[in-house]
KOLSEMI-191037 format. One record per residue (C-alpha): x, y negated, z negated; residue in three letters. Coordinates in pm, whole numbers, plus 50000, padded with zeros to 5 digits. Example, Ala and Ser with C-alpha at 12.3 -4.5 7.8 and 13.67 -1.06 7.14 Angstrom:
BEGIN
512305045049220ALA/513675010649286SER/
REM end
This chain:
BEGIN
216773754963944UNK/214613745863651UNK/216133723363377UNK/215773746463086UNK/217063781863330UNK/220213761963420UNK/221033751363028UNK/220063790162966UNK/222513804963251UNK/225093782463064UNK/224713791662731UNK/224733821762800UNK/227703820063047UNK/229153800362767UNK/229453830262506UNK/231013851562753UNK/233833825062785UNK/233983831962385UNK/234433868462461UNK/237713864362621UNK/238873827162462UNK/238513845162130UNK/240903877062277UNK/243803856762445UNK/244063828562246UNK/245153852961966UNK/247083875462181UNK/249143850362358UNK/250203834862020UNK/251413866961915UNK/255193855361881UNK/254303827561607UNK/252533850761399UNK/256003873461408UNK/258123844861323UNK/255763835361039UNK/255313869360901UNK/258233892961095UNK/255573916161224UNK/257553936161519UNK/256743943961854UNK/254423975461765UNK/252303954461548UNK/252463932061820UNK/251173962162024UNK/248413968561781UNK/246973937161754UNK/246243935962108UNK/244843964362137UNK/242633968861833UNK/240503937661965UNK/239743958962272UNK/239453991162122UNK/236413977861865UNK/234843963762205UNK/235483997162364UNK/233804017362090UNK/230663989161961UNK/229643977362335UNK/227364007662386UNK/226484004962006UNK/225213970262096UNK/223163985962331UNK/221544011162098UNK/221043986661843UNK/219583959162062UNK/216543984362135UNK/215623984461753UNK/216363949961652UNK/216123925161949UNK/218643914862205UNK/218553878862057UNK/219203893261717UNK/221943914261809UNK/223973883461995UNK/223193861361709UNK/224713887661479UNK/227243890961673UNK/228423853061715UNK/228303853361290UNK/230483883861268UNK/233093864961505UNK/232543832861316UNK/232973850660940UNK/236273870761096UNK/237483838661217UNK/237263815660914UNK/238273850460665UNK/241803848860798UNK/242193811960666UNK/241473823860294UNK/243463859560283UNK/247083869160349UNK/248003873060721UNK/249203911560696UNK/245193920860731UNK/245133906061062UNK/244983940861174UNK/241093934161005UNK/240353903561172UNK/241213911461511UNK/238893946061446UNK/236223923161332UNK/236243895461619UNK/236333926061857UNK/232903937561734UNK/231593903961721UNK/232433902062085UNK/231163932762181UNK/228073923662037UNK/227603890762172UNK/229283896162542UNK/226703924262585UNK/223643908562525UNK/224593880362714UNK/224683900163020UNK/222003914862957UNK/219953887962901UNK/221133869963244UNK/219933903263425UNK/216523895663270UNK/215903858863338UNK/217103860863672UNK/215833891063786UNK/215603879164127UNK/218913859764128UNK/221263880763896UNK/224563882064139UNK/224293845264113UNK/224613845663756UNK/226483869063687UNK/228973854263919UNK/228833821863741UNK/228993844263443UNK/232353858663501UNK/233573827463620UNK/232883814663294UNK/234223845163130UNK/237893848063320UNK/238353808663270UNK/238783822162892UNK/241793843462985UNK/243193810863193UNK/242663784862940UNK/242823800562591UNK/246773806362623UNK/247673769462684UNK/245183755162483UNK/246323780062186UNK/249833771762212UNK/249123731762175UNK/247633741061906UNK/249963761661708UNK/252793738061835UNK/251413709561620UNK/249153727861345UNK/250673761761327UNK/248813798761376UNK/246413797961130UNK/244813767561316UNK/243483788061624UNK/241203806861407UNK/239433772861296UNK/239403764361675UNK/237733801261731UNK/235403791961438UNK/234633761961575UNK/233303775961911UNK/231653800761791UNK/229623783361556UNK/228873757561843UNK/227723787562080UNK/225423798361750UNK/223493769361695UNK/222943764662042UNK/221353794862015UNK/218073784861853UNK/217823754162023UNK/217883772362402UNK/214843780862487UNK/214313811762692UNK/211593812962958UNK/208273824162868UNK/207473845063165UNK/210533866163116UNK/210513900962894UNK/210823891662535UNK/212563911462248UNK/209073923662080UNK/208123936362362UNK/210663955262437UNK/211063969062110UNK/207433984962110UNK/207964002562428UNK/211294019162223UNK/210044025361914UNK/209614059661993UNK/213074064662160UNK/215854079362002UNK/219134052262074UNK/221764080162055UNK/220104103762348UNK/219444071862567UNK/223424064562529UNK/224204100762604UNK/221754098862903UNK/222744068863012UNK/226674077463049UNK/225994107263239UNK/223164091663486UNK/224414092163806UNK/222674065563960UNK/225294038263690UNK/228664064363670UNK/230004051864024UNK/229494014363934UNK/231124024463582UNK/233934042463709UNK/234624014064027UNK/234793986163676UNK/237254009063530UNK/239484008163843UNK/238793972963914UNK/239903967363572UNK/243463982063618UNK/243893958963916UNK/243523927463733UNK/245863940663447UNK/248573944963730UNK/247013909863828UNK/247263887963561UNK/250113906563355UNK/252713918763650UNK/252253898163950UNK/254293869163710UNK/257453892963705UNK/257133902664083UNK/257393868564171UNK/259913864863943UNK/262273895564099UNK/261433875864459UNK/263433849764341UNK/260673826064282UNK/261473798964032UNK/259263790863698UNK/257763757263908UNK/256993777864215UNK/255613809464064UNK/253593788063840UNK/251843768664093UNK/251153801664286UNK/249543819464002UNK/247853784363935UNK/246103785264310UNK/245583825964222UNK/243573815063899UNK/241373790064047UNK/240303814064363UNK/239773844464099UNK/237433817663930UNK/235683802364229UNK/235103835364415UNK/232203851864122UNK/229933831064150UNK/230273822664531UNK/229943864264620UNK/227513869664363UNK/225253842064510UNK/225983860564864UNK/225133893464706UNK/221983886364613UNK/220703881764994UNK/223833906865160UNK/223683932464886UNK/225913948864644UNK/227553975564813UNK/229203959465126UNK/230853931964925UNK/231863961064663UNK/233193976364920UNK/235303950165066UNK/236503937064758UNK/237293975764690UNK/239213973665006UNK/241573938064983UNK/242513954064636UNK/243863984964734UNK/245983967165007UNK/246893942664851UNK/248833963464557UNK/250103983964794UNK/251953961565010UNK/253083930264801UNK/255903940464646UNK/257003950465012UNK/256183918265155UNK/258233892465257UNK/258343851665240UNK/255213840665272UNK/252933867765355UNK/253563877564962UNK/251923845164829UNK/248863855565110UNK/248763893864972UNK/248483875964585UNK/245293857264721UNK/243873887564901UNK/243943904664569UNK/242753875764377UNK/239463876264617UNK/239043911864631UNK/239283915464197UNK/237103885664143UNK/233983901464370UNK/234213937464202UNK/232913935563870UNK/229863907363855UNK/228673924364148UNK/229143959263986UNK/226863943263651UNK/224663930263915UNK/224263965564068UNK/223813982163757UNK/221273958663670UNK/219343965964000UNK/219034003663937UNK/218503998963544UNK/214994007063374UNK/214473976563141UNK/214573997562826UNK/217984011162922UNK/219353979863052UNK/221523967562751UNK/222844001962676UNK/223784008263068UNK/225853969463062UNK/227243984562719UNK/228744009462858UNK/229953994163166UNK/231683967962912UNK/233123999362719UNK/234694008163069UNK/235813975263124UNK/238153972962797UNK/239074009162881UNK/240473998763191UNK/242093965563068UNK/243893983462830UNK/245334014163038UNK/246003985663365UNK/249273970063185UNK/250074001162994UNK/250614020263317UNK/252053995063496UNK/254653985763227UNK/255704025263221UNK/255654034263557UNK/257594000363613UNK/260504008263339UNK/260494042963487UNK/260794037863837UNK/260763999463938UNK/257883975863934UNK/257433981964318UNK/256704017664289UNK/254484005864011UNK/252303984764230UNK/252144013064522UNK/251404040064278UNK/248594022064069UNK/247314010864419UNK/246914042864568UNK/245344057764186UNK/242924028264240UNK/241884040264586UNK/239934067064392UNK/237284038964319UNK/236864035264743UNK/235744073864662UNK/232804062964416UNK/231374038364706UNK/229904072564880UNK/227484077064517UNK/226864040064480UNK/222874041164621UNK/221104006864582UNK/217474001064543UNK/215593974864656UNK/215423945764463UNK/
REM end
């Protein structure tokens, strides 16, 4: 690969890892902000949520706006709203977090966007490839930002991850203008001419109901409630296995780095196999795998967490990559907008049914039940038509 297309693939991959450093590093720090300021556990509740809930709401806005402004313009803005949230809570009084985390949501959804979108257009011909690297990039976020958060508030206190999310983003922002994208690709002008006569608002509307993108929306969605009952509830099963703190943690440490290493490696095979049949497998080691581990025994438990960890990791670059097979160009920012929308939707509602259903009924039923809701994705594989690429 040219020079200047791999320092592009990473910069761009690099401000999706901003996405989700910028989301945990907050969240998992949580407790020290209610020891400093006695919020309770429904503030607690809030916070977390109201970061996804602005990306929920301003992804498919991104999308509108990018086909009146300028894809570039839009991320850029995007990486300055983060980095303005960011350094605002060092200079007012920490009861308006509720503001800041609102704010560095939309700067996310702005920037993580466009930065898929602009992958899908520079490597048109290699796009499971990078978006594979992409969410590899991306999930190492969720993996790294709560350590490297809690070093930091151990020795400098809360306020200081802001200046660390300050610090990255501005980093991400200059490098920015100095990447330069390839000439041969679509550029931002262009594409603006071709929308000037569009309305943004019917191409959203349009775009949610096309039924060519629903399936791959809707198979996100479910994938999405499988990694909640991933990363957030496969800790506490362990756990009620007997598994101590050193042994669960190296387990979830080897689930990590295959959840990591499998993106890119599928969405490289994609690109030659297709979409679809590694969808569908992925689709398939999910579902199983939530089903049976919590009825597992020593050690075929620990081989049902990597199944899972495989068949998560495949689902959703591949789903961006199909979406950007069968997108038009002008639509192709609003369709990943969306998809993102459905992405947060289905972050959120993973550990929010899985903590109720598991208080309710046990945490094994809770793993059966949300497995067998999440076979209703295997469903959306018969509507999932590819083109040719």
């Amino acid at each position: 690969m040219h020079s200047k297309k791999l320092f592009l693939l990473l910069f761009l991959s690099l401000a999706g890892f901003v996405t989700s450093f910028g989301a945990y590093i907050v969240a998992a720090n949580l407790p020290s902000y209610s020891k400093e300021t006695g919020a309770g556990l429904i503030a607690i509740g809030i916070l977390i949520a109201i970061y996804d809930l602005a990306e929920i709401i301003l992804k498919p806005m991104a999308g509108v706006l990018s086909k009146k402004i300028g894809e570039w313009t839009v991320l850029r803005l995007g990486l300055m709203l983060f980095l303005l949230a960011s350094g605002l809570y060092l200079i007012i009084d920490p009861s308006w977090l509720f503001l800041i985390r609102w704010l560095q949501g939309a700067g996310a959804a702005f920037f993580s966007v466009m930065s898929t979108t602009l992958l899908v257009r520079y490597f048109i011909d290699r796009k499971g490839m990078a978006l594979g690297l992409y969410g590899g990039f991306k999930s190492s976020g969720y993996v790294l930002a709560p350590t490297i958060g809690g070093i930091f508030v151990y020795f400098h206190g809360f306020k200081s991850i802001f200046i660390l999310c300050a610090c990255v983003a501005s980093l991400i922002l200059i490098l920015s203008y100095v990447v330069r994208p390839p000439a041969s690709a679509l550029n931002d002008s262009a594409l603006q001419k071709r929308n000037k006569k569009k309305v943004g608002f019917k191409s959203l509307v349009l775009s949610i109901k096309n039924k060519e993108t629903l399936p791959a929306f809707l198979i996100i969605f479910f994938n999405m409630i499988f990694l909640g009952a991933f990363f957030g509830f496969v800790p506490v099963l362990l756990s009620s296995k007997g598994l101590g703190p050193a042994k669960a943690g190296i387990i979830l440490t080897v689930n990590a780095v295959v959840f990591l290493a499998v993106q890119p490696l599928l969405g490289r095979l994609s690109d030659t196999m297709g979409r679809k049949k590694l969808i569908t497998a992925g689709l398939i080691l999910s579902t199983l795998s939530l089903c049976l581990l919590p009825f597992l025994g020593s050690p075929f438990y620990i081989g049902a967490c990597l199944v899972l960890a495989v068949g998560i990791g495949c689902v959703s670059p591949l789903c961006d990559a199909f979406i950007g097979d069968v997108s038009d160009e002008e639509d192709l920012a609003v369709n990943l907008g969306i998809s993102g929308a459905y992405r947060e939707l289905g972050e959120m509602v993973g550990p929010v049914s899985m903590g109720f259903i598991g208080q309710t009924v046990g945490l094994s039923t809770a793993f059966l039940f949300v497995g067998i809701i999440g076979a209703g994705s295997l469903l959306c594989l018969r509507f999932l038509k590819e083109k040719n690429r």
